[in-house]
C-alpha positions in Angstrom: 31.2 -23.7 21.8 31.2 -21.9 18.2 27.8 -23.8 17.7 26.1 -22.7 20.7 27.4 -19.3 20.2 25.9 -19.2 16.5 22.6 -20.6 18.0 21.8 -18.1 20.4 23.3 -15.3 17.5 20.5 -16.8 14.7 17.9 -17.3 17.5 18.2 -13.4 18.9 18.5 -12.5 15.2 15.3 -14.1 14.3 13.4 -12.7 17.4 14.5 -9.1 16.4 13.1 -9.6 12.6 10.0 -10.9 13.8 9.9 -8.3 16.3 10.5 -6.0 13.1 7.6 -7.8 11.0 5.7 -7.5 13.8 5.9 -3.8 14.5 5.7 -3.0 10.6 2.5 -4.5 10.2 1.0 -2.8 13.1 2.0 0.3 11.8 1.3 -0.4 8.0 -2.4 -1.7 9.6 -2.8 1.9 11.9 -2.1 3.9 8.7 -4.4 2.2 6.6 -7.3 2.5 9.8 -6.3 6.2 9.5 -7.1 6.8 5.7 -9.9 4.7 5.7 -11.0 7.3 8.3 -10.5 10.4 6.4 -13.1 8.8 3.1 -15.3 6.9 5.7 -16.5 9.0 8.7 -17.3 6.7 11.7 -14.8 6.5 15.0 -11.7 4.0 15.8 -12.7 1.3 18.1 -9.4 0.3 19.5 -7.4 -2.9 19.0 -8.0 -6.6 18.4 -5.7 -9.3 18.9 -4.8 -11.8 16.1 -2.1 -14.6 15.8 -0.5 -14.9 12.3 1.9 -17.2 10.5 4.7 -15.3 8.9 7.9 -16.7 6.8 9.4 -15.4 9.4 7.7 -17.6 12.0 4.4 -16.9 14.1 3.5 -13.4 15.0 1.8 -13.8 18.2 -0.9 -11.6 20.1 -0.5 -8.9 16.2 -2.9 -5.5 17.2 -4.9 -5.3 14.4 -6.6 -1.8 14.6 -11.1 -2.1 14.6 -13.3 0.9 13.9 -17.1 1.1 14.9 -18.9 0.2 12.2 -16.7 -3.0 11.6 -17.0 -2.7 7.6 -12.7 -1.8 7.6 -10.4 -4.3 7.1 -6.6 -4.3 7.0 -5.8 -5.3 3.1 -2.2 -6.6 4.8 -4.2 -9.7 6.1 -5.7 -12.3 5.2 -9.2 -11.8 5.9 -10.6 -14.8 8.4 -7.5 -16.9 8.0 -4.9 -17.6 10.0 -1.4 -17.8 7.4 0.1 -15.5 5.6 -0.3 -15.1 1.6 2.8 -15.2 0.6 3.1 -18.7 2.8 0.4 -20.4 1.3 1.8 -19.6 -2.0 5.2 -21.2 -1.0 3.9 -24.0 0.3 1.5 -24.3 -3.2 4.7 -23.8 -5.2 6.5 -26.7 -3.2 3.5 -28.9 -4.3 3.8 -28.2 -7.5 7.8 -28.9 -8.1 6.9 -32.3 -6.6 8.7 -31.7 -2.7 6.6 -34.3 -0.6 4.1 -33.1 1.9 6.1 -34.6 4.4 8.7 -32.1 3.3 6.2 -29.3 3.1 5.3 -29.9 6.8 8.5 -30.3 7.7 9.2 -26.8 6.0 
C-alpha cells in the first residue's frame, strides 16, 4: 500500500516539474522572441510545435515562438535536434567513466 502510495506521489511530482520545465521554457523562449523584436524589426508569426527530451523526461507538443522572417531562433534549444544539451553531455560523460551503453540506454 505504502509503495503504491509513493508511486503515484513521485509520478504526480514528476508530471508537475515537467509541467514546470515546460512552462519555463516557453516563457524564457517568448521573452527572448520579444527582445529579438525590439533590435530586429519584422512581425511575430505565432507558435510552432516541438517535442524535446529533457532530464526531466520528454516535453511534448513545447510552443516554440516563430517570427516572419524565420532568421530568430530560441538560444534555449538545440537548433534542429531533438535532445537537450545538457543530456547529451550526460550521456557523453557516462561514456567516458566507462558505464556500458547498455547502461546508458537504460539511463
Amino acid at each position: 500500500m505504502r509503495d503504491k502510495i509513493r508511486e503515484q506521489i513521485l509520478k504526480e511530482v514528476g508530471e508537475r516539474i515537467k509541467t514546470m520545465v515546460e512552462e519555463m521554457l516557453e516563457a524564457l523562449m517568448r521573452e527572448e522572441r520579444e527582445i529579438s523584436l525590439e533590435q530586429h524589426p519584422t512581425k511575430a508569426n505565432g507558435y510552432c510545435q516541438r517535442d524535446l527530451l529533457t532530464l526531466v523526461g520528454p516535453v511534448e507538443d513545447l510552443r516554440v515562438p516563430r517570427v516572419r522572417e524565420g532568421d530568430c531562433h530560441p538560444r534555449i534549444l538545440p537548433y534542429r535536434k531533438r535532445a537537450s544539451l545538457e543530456l547529451s553531455e550526460i550521456i557523453l560523460a557516462l561514456d567516458a567513466l566507462g558505464v556500458s551503453t547498455r547502461k546508458i540506454s537504460h539511463f
